[in-house]
N, C-alpha and C positions, 0 to 999 in steps of 0.2 A: 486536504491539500497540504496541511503541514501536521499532519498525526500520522507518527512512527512508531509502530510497536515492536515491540523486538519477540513478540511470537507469534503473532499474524504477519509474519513478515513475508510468506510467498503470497498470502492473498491479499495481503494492501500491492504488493510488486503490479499485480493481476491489476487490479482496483487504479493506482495510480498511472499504471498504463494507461487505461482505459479512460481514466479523468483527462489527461494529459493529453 
């Protein structure tokens, strides 16, 4: 919910969608 990483960044995008 608030962990950004900046190399997993399409699959948190994916992830946070999905949380969201």
């Amino acid at each position: 919910m608030g962990i950004i990483h900046p190399k997993p960044i399409r699959q948190s995008s994916s992830g946070l969608k999905a949380k969201l």
